[in-house]
Structures are given as C-alpha cells and as structure tokens.
C-alpha positions in Angstrom: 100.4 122.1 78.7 102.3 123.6 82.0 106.1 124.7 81.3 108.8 123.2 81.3 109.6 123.9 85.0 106.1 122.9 86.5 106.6 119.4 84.5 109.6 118.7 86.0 108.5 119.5 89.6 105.2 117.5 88.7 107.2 114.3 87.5 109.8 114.9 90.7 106.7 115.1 93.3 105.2 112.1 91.5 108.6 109.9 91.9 108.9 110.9 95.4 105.2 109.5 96.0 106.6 106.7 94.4 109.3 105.8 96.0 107.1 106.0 99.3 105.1 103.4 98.3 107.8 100.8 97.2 109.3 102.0 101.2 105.9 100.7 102.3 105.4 97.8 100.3 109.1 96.7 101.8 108.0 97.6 105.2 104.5 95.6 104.9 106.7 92.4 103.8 108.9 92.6 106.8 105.3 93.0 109.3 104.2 90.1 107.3 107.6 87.8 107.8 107.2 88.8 111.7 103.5 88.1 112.3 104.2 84.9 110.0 107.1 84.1 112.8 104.8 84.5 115.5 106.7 87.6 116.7 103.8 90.7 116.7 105.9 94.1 117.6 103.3 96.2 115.9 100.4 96.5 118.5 103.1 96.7 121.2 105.7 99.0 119.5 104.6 101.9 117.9 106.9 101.8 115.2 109.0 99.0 114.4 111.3 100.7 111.8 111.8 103.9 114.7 115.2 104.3 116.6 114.1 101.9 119.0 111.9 99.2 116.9 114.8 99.1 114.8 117.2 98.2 118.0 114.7 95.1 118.6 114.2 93.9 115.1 118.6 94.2 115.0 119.0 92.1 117.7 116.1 89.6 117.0 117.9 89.1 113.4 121.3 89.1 114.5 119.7 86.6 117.2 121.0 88.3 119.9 118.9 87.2 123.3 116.1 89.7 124.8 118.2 90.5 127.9 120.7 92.1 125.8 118.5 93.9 123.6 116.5 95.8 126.2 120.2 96.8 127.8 121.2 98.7 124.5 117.4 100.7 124.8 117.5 103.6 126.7 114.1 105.2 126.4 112.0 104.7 129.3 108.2 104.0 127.4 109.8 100.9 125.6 111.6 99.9 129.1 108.2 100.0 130.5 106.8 98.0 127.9 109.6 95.3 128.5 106.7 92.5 129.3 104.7 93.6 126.5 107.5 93.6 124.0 108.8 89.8 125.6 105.4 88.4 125.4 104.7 89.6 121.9 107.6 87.5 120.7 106.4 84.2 120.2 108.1 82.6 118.0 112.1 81.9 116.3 112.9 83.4 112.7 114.6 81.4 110.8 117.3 81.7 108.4 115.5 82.4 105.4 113.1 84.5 107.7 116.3 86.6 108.7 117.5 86.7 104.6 114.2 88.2 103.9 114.5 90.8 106.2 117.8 92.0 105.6 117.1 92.2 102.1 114.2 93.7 102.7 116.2 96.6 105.4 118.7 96.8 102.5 116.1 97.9 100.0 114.3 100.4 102.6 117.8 102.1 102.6 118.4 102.4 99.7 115.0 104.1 99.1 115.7 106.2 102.1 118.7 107.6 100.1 116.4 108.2 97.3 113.8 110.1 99.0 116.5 112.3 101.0 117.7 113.0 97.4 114.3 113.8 96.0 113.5 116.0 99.3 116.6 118.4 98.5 115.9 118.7 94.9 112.3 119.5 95.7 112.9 121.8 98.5 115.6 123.5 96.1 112.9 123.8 93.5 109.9 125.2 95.7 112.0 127.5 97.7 111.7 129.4 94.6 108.6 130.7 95.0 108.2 130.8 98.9 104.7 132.7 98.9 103.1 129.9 97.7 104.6 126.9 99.6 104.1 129.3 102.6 100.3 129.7 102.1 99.8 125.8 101.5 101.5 125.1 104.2 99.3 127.7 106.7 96.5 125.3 105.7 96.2 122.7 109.0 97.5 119.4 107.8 99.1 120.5 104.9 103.3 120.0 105.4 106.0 120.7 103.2 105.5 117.8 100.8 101.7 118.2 100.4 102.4 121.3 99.9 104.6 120.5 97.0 102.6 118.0 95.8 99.6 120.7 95.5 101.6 122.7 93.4 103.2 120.7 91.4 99.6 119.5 90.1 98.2 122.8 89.7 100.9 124.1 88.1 100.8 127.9 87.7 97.6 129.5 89.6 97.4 132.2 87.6 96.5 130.2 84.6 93.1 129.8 86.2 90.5 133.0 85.7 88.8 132.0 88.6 88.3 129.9 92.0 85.8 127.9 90.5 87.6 126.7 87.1 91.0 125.6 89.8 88.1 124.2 91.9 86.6 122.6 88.9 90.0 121.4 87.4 90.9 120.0 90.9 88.1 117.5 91.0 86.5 118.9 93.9 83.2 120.7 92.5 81.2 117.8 91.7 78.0 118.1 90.6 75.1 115.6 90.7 72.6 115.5 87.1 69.8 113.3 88.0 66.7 113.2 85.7 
C-alpha cells in the first residue's frame, strides 16, 4: 500500500481524468444537438468550443444573424472559411435545442473551474519532486498531466528492485504461454 501522500495524488489525478470525461460527454451532447439541427460546425471549424467556435455557437444561440457573427471574428482562417462555415449551417435550433445547450455550456464551466482547481493542487503537489516530473516529461508526448498521472500510479520508484518488476507491475511486459 503507497503512503499517504502518493494516495492522495493517485485519487487527485484520477478525479481530474474524471472530470475530463464528464467535459467531453457535455461537449459530445452539444455536437449531437447541432448535427441533429442540421447545423455541422465540426468538419468546417476546428474546434467549436475554441475562442472562435465559441463566438459562432454564441451568436447561433442567442439567434443573432450570420452577418453579425462573422463581424465580431477577427481571425483571418475562420474569415476565409466564411462560405464553409454559412453552408455548414443548415438548419434553425429551436428553443429547447438552445435550452439544451446552454445548460449544457453551463455545466462545461463549471467543470472548467474544477479542473483549473485540480490543475493547481496537482501542480502544487508534483512540484515537490521536480526531478521526476522533469524526466517524464523529456519523454516525447508525455506533458505535464501524463506526467502526473504516471506518477501518481507508480507511486514511489524506488519501491521497485528493478526495471522489470515496474515494467511487470505497469502491464507492459506481457508474456504469451501457449502449449
């Protein structure tokens, strides 16, 4: 059984993977109210929840018209996309489309606040040992919270007498017995 400290950085990384998921799972239910409006954003936008993609999906609740939504967007990509974006709205959300959506943006703030929460009491905690985050994090495509994540599971390294029992505890040694 890991210490006290590693448990509590294990359960802390474990919420914050969490709360990622129930972001997603709120995002995913506005794409599907869109698509189900016959308004598709994805394939055009690259990310409907970004500074801009959130500009569009404002005004399209707040049914503000399309000429006055691309004036408030200043970024030149999503200007140039301006017939893309128009012809990917096909379709009128209606009030209990808009209800939906604003319930769900609610939420996805809400967990937003969360995560910025469990991102400062994580960083807090790992900054205490800064030799190991640093090392995960020389890996290529390991960030900060993989990085915490990998710790967090392992727990203390020097538990281990060797490579191979962390290797072998970590799930990725397997071994094939066929007769």
């Amino acid at each position: 059984v890991p210490e006290k400290g590693i448990r509590e950085y294990r359960d802390l990384c474990r919420e914050y993977r969490s709360l990622i998921q129930i972001r997603t799972k709120f995002r995913n239910k506005i794409h599907r109210i869109l698509s189900r409006s016959g308004i598709r954003l994805s394939p055009v936008i690259s990310d409907i929840f970004g500074k801009n993609g959130s500009i569009i999906l404002d005004g399209l609740i707040n049914g503000r018209s399309l000429d006055s939504i691309f004036e408030s967007i200043k970024h030149p990509g999503i200007l140039r996309k301006r017939a893309e974006i128009i012809g990917s709205i096909c379709g009128n959300l209606s009030e209990h489309d808009v209800f939906l959506i604003q319930s769900s943006m609610c939420m996805i703030n809400a967990v937003d606040q969360e995560i910025d929460l469990f991102i400062t009491k994580m960083e807090n905690r790992f900054y205490q040992k800064p030799t190991d985050i640093s090392i995960l994090i020389s890996i290529p495509g390991i960030q900060l919270q993989s990085a915490s994540a990998i710790l967090a599971e392992i727990g203390d390294i020097n538990q281990y007498p060797s490579f191979k029992n962390l290797v072998s505890f970590a799930g990725l040694n397997p071994k094939v017995s066929e007769s």
